[in-house]
N, C-alpha and C positions, 0 to 999 in steps of 0.2 A: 471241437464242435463247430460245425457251420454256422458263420455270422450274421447276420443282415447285409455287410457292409461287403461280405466276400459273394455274397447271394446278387447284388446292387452290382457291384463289378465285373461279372460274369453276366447279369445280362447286359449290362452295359457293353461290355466288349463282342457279346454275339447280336445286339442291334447295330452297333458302329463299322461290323465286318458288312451290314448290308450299304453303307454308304459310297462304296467303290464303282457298282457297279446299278447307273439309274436310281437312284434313290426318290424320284419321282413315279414310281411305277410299284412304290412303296405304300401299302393302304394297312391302318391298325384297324381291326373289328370291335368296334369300339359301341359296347352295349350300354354305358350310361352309369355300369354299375364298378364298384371299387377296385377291381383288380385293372379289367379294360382300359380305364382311368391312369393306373400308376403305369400303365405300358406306354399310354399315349403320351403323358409327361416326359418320360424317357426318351421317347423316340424325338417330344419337338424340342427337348435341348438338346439334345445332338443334333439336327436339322439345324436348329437356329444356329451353333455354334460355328458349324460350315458353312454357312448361309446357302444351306439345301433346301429351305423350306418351299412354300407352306405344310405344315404338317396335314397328310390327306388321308380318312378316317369313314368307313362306310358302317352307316348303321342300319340292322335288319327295326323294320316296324311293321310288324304285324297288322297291326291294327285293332290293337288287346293290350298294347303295353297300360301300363302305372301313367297317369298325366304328370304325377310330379318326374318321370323319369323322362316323360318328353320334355318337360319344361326345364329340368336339368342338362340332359342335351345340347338342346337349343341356347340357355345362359352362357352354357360353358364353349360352346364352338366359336360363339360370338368372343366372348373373352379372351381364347385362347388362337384367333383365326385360323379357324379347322377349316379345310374345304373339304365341306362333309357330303357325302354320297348319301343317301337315304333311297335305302332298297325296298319296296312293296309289294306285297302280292299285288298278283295280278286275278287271283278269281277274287269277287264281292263274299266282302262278311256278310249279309243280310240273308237272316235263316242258316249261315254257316253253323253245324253243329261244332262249336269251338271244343275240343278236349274231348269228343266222343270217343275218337281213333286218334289216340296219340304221334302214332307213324306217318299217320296221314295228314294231319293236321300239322305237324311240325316239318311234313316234306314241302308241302302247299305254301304255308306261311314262311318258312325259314330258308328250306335247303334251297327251293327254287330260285326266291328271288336272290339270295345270295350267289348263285351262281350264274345271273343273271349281272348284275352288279358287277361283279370281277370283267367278265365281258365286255361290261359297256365302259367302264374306267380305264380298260388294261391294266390291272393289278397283275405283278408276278410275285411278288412275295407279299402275305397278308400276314399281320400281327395279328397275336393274341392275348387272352387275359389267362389264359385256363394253368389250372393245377394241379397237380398228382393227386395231392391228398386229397380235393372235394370229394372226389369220386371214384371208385374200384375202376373202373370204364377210363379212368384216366392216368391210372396209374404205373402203366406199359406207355404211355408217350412220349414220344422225339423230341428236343428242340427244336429240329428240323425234317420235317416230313413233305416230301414230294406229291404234291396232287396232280389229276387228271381230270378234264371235263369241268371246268376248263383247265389247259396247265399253270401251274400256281404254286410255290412253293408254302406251308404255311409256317411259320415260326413262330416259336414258345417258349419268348424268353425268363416266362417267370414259373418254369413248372417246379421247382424245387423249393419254392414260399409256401409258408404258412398264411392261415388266417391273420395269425398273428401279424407277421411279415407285412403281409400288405397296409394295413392298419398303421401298425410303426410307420411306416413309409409316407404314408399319410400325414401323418402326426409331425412327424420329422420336416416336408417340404410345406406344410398347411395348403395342402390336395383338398379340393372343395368335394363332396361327395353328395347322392342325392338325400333327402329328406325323406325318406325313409327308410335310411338305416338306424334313425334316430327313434324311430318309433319302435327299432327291434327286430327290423327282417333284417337278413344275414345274406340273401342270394335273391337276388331279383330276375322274376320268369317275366311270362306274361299272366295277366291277374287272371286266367282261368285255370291257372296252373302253380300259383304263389299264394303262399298263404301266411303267418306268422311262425317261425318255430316251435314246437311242444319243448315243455320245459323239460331241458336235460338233452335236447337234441340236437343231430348234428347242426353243421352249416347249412346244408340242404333241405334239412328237414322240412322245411315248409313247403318245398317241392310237390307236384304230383306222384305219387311213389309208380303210377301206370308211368308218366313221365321218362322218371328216374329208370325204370327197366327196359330202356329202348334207348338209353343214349349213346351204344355203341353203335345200334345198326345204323343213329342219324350221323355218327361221324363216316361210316362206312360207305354214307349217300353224300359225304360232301359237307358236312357240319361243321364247325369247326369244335 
């Protein structure tokens, strides 16, 4: 059976393969939320151990997220000295209908600026938080998947963690997380689109389920 600790050391060894070459042109996608979090720990002790740092980390903001997830963000970049990227849309919320057109709204708010982001940073390789198991939509992905528009490689060093997994991992280095997981959400969107879990459901369940049925075409626009 697959460990924590053999899980830990395999991504470990596929974030320290990216140190050879530019590890400055290295950015984790870094949402605020618990998985994102134990990638970006990861990456800044091996940064810091090379003395490759600062650890550089772009976060998409909508302009809909959770305040306490911006307010965790922002504690934790300062604590952790992220030099953090913060990606925005560029059309105005005002009258935006938020969550009307999912694909729409998630290309506006998300895809764009983030590829917008990569651009202005020069990111070649982006980290991630993402995992098989959350989502069917995720369950055929790479460690390492080549993008285009911009060119980018993205890598996914924790797609083989559980729930659980991440959690332990937490538990294990005392990983700060936001204030509301404490309340009971399990996957943090933006709040037009997160909701509490129904009792008995998945991780995602709190999810928009319109959401939830489009999250392959937003990786196929550039997503991560």
């Amino acid at each position: 059976m697959d460990t924590l600790d053999r899980k830990i050391e395999r991504a470990e060894g596929l974030l320290a393969s990216l140190l050879d070459r530019d590890p400055g042109s290295v950015r984790a996608a870094w949402t605020g939320g618990k998985d994102s979090t134990v990638v970006l720990f990861i990456w800044k002790a091996l940064l810091d151990h090379a003395g490759a740092g600062p650890v550089k980390a772009v976060n998409l903001d909508t302009g809909c997220k959770f305040p306490e997830v911006l307010a965790f963000r922002d504690r934790l970049a300062v604590e952790w000295g992220v030099d953090l990227h913060i990606a925005r849309p560029l059309v105005s919320l005002d009258g935006y209908p938020l969550a009307a057109a999912p694909l729409a709204c998630c290309r506006e708010l998300k895809v764009a600026p983030l590829k917008r982001a990569l651009r202005e940073t020069g990111t070649t390789r982006l980290l991630t938080g993402i995992r098989r198991d959350e989502h069917p939509d995720r369950a055929a992905r790479e460690a390492l998947e080549p993008r285009t528009d911009p060119d980018h490689t993205l890598v996914n060093p924790i797609l083989d963690w559980t729930e659980t997994d991440v959690w332990a991992f937490h538990d294990r280095f005392g990983l700060p997380h936001c204030s509301l997981y404490d309340l009971g959400y399990r996957s943090l969107g933006c709040r037009p689109c997160t909701a509490l879990p129904g009792q008995g459901g998945g991780e995602r369940s709190g999810r928009s389920g319109d959401k939830e049925k489009i999250l392959g075409s937003l990786t196929s626009l550039g997503y991560f």
